[in-house]
VEXDORO-242081 format. One record per residue (C-alpha): chain; residue in one letter; residue number from 0; x, y, z. Coordinates in nm, 2 decimals. Each point is the difference from the previous one (the first is absolute). Layout:
N
ch,aa,i,east,north,up
A,a,NUM,X,Y,Z
...
END
This chain:
292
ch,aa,i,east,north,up
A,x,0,2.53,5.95,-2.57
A,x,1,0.04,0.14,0.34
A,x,2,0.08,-0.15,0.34
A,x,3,-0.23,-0.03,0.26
A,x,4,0.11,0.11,0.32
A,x,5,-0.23,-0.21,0.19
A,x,6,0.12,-0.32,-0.13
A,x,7,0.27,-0.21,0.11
A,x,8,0.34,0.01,-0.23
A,x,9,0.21,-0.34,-0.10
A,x,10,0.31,-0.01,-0.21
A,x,11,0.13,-0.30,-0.17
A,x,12,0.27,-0.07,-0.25
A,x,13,-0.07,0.15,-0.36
A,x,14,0.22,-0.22,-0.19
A,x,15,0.20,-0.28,0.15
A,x,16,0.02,-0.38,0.18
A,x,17,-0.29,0.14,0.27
A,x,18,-0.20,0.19,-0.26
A,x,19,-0.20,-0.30,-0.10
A,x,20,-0.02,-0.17,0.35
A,x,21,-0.10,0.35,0.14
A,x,22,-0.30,0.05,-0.25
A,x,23,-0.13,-0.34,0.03
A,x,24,-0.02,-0.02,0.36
A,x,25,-0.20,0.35,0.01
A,x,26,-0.23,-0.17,-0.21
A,x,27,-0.02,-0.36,0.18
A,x,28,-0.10,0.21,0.29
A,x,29,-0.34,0.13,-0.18
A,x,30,0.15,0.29,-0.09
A,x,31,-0.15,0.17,-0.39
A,x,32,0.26,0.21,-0.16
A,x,33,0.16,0.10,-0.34
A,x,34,0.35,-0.04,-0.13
A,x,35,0.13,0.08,-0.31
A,x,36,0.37,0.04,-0.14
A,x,37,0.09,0.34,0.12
A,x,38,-0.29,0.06,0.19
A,x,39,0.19,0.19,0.35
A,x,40,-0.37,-0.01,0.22
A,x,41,-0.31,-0.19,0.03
A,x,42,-0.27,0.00,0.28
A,x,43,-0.20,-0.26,0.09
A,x,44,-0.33,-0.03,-0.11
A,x,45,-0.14,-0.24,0.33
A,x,46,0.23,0.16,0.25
A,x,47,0.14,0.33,0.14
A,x,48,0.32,-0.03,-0.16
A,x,49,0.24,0.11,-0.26
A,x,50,0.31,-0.18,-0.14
A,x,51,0.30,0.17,-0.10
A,x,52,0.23,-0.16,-0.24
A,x,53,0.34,0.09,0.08
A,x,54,0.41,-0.13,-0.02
A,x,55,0.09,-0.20,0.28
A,x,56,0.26,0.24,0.10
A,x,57,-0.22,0.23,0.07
A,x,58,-0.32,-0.20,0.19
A,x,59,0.18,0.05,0.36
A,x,60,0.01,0.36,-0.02
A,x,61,-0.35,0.06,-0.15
A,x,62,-0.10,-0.16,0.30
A,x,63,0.27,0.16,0.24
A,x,64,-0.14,0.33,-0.09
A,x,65,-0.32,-0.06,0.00
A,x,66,-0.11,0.03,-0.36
A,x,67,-0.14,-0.36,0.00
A,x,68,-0.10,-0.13,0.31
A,x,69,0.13,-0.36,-0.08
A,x,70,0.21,-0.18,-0.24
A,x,71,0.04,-0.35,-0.14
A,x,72,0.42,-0.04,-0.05
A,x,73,0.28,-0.22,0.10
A,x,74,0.16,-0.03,0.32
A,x,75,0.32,0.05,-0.12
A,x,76,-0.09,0.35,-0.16
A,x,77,-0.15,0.11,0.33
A,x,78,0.33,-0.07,0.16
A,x,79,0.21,0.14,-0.26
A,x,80,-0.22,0.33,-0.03
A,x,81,-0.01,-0.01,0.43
A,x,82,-0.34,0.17,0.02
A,x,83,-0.17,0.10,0.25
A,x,84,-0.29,-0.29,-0.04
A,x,85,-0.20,-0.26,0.17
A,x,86,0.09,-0.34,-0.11
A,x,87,-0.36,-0.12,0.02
A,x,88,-0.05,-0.37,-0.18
A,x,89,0.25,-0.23,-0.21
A,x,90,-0.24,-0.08,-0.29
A,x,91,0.17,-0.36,-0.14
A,x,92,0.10,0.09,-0.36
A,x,93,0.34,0.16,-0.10
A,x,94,0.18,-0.18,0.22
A,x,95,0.41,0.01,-0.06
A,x,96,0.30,0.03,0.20
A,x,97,0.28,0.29,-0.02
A,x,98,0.30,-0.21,-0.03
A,x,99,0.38,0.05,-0.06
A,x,100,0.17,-0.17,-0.22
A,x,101,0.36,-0.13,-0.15
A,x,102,0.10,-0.13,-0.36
A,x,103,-0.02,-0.35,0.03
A,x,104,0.40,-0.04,-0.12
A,x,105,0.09,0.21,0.37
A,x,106,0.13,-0.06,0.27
A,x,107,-0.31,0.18,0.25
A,x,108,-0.14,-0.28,0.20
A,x,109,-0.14,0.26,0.22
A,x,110,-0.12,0.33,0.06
A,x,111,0.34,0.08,0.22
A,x,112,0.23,-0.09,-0.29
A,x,113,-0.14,0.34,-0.12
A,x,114,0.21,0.24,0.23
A,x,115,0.14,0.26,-0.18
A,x,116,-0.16,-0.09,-0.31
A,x,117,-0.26,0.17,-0.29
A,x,118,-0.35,-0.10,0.05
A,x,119,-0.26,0.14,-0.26
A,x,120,-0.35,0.05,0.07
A,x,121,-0.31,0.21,-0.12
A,x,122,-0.07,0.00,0.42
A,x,123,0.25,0.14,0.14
A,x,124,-0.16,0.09,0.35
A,x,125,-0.12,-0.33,0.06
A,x,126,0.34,-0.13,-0.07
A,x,127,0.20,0.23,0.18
A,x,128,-0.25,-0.10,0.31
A,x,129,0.10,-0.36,-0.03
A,x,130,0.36,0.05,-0.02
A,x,131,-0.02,0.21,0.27
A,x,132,-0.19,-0.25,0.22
A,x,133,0.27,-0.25,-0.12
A,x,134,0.28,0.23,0.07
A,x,135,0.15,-0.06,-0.34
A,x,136,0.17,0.29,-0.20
A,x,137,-0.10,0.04,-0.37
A,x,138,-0.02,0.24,-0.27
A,x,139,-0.38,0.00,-0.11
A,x,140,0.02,0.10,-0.32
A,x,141,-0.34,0.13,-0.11
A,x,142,-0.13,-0.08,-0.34
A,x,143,-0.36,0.06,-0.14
A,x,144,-0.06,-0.26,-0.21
A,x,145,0.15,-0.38,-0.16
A,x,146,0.22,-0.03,0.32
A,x,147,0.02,-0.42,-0.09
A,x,148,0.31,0.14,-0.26
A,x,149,0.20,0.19,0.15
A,x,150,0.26,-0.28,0.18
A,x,151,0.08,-0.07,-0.38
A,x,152,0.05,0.35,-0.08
A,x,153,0.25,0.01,0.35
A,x,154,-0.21,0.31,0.10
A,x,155,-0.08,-0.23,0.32
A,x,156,0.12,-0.31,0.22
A,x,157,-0.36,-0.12,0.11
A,x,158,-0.37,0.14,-0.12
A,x,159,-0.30,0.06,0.29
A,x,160,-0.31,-0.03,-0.19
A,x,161,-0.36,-0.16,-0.03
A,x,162,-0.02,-0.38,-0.05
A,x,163,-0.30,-0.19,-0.08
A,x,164,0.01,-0.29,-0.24
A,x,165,0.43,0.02,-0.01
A,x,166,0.02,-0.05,-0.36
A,x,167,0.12,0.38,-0.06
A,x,168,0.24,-0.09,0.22
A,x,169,0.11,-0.31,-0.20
A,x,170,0.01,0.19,-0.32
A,x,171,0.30,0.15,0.20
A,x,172,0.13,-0.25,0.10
A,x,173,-0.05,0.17,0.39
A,x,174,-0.09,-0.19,0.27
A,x,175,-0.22,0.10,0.31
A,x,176,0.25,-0.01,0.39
A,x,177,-0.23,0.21,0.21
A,x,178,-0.34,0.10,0.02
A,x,179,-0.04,0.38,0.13
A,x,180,-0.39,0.03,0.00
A,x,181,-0.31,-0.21,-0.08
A,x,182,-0.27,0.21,-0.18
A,x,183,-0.30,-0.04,-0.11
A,x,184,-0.34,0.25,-0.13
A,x,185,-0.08,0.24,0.32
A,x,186,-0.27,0.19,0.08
A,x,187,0.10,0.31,0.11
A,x,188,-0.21,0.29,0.22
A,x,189,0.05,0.40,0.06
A,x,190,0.07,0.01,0.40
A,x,191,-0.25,0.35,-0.03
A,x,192,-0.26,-0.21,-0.19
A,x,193,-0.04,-0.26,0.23
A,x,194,-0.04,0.24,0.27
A,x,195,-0.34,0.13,-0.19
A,x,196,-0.26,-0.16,0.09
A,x,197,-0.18,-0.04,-0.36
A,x,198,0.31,-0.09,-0.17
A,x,199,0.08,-0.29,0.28
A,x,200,-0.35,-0.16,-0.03
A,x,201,0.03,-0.02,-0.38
A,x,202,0.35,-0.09,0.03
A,x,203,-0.09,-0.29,0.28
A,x,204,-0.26,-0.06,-0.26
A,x,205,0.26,-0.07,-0.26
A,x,206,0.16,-0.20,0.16
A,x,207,-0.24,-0.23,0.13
A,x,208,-0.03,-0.04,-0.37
A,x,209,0.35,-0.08,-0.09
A,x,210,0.06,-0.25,0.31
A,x,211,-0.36,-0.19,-0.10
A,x,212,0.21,-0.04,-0.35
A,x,213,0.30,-0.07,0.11
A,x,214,-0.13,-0.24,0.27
A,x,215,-0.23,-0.20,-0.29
A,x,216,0.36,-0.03,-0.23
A,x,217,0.16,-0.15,0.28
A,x,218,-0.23,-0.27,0.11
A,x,219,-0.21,-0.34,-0.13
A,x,220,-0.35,-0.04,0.04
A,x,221,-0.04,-0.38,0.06
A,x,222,-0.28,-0.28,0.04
A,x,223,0.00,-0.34,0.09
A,x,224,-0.18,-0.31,0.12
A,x,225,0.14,-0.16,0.30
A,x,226,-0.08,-0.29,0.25
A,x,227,-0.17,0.18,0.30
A,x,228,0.24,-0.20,0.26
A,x,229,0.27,0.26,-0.19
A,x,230,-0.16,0.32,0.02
A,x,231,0.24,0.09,0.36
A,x,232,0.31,-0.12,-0.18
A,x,233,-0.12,0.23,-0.32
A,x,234,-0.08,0.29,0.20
A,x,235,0.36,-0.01,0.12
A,x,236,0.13,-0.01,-0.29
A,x,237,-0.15,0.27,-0.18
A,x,238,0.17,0.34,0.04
A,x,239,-0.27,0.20,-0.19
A,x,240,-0.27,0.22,0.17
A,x,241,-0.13,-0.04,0.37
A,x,242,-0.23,-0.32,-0.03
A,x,243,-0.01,-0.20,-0.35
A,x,244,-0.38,-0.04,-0.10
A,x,245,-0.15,-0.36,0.10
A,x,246,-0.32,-0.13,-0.19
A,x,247,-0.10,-0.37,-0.03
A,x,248,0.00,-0.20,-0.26
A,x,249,-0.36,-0.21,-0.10
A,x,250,0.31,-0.30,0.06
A,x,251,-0.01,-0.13,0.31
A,x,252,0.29,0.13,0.24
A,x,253,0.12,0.22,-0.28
A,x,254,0.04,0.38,0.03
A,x,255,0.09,0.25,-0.28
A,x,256,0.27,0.26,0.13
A,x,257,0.08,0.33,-0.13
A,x,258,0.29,0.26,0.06
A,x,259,0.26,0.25,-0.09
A,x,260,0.36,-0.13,-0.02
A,x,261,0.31,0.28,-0.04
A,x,262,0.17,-0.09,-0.34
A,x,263,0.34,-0.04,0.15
A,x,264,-0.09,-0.32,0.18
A,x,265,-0.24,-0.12,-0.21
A,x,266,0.17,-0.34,-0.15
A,x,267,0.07,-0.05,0.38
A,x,268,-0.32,0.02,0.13
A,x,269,-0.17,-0.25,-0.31
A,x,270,0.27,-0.27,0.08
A,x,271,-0.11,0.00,0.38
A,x,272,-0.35,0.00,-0.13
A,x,273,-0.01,-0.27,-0.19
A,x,274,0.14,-0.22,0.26
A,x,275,-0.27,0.06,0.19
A,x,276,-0.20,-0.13,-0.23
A,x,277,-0.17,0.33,-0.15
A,x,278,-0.09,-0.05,-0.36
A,x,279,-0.12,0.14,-0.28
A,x,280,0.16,0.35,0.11
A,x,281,-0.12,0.29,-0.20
A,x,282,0.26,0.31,-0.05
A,x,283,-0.12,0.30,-0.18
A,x,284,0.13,0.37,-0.01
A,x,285,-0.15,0.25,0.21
A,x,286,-0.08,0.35,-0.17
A,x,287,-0.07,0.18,0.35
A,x,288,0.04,-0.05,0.35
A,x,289,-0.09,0.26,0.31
A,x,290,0.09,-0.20,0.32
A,x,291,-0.10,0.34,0.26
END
């Protein structure tokens, strides 16, 4: 199977925390594909595009050179790999923090407590960034792989590494003091590709796509009845989308309301609701949403 020149080129992770996440969100977006264990390439069947399957290591430079056009891949690869890319949309899964961090028995209470000492890390550009920023001198001691043991085995002082439930991190008996990045999935763009006109409009396309999704994961589709005399109080209340809908009820002075609510202030927003005397709310998931 050959590549076709004419379509647009994605890489996400082959094997890893994203690998999943990435493949299922191609999918939720209408995309029709193959994957198989192994499989390194697969076009799409509804859309000019082909997926590569690659190691997260090596996502930002695919792109960089041009060999894919875009990439699904952490933010904290991109900055360790410094590629020439464009950043182009967070994409809410694989979300973590790059943090340092002590044995819990230490005496570190903060990152300057680390002058002069061994910090290990599989990113050692990233670190040596913060440290630099901080003004704090360190040895970065670069390590490839099971970083979380090597204050036991004295090879370090203090670990930099990826953090995202904390219970490796208990296991060894370390203990987060600083945060150096946040990071989360990223889609990533050639700065040449988006500068071609047929690869922009199918990347814009894309990622009209992947906001739609990412917009529908993030909010609350909600209905309720309401006492007319409260529909200004409602309307003020509701953060959603420009204008809630407004229908009345065969009840007299009663209106039925419908609108979009962002997850993160959801149990907010009810609470309010209810004391204006909206009942028998409605809250159901929403699969899609294109607001533009």
């Amino acid at each position: 199977m050959k590549f076709n020149s004419e379509n647009l080129k994605i890489a996400v992770q082959k094997k890893g925390r994203l690998a999943e996440p990435s493949r299922q969100i191609l999918k939720s977006i209408g995309l029709d594909f193959e994957h198989y264990e192994g499989r390194l390439f697969s076009p799409c069947r509804n859309f000019p595009l082909d997926i590569l399957f690659l190691r997260d290591d090596d996502i930002p430079e695919y792109v960089q050179d041009g060999v894919t056009d875009l990439g699904i891949v952490g933010l904290n690869v991109v900055q360790e790999k410094a590629a020439q890319v464009v950043e182009l949309d967070p994409l809410g899964f694989g979300t973590c923090t790059l943090s340092i961090a002590v044995p819990r028995n230490s005496s570190f209470r903060s990152v300057y407590d680390l002058e002069n000492k061994r910090i290990a890390t599989s990113y050692p550009r990233v670190l040596k960034r913060f440290l630099e920023m901080k003004k704090i001198k360190a040895r970065i001691i670069e390590i490839s792989g099971s970083v979380e043991i090597t204050p036991s085995l004295d090879v370090a002082d203090a670990i930099c590494d990826l953090v995202s439930t904390g219970s490796t991190l208990q296991i060894n008996e370390l203990e987060p003091i600083e945060i150096v990045l946040k990071s989360e999935a990223f889609l990533i763009a050639n700065p040449q590709s988006l500068k071609e006109p047929k690869r922009r409009e199918l990347t814009e396309r894309l990622r009209v796509r992947l906001q739609g999704n990412l917009r529908a994961r993030r909010s609350k589709y909600v209905m309720m009845n309401a006492p007319n005399e409260a529909l200004e109080e409602i309307r003020k209340i509701l953060p959603g989308m420009k204008s809630p809908t407004v229908m009345p009820l065969a009840e007299k002075d009663m209106v039925a309301i419908h609108s979009v609510v962002p997850e993160e202030v959801f149990w907010d927003v009810m609470e309010k609701l209810r004391k204006t005397g909206a009942s028998d709310i409605l809250v159901v998931p929403i699969e899609k949403m294109v607001t533009e």
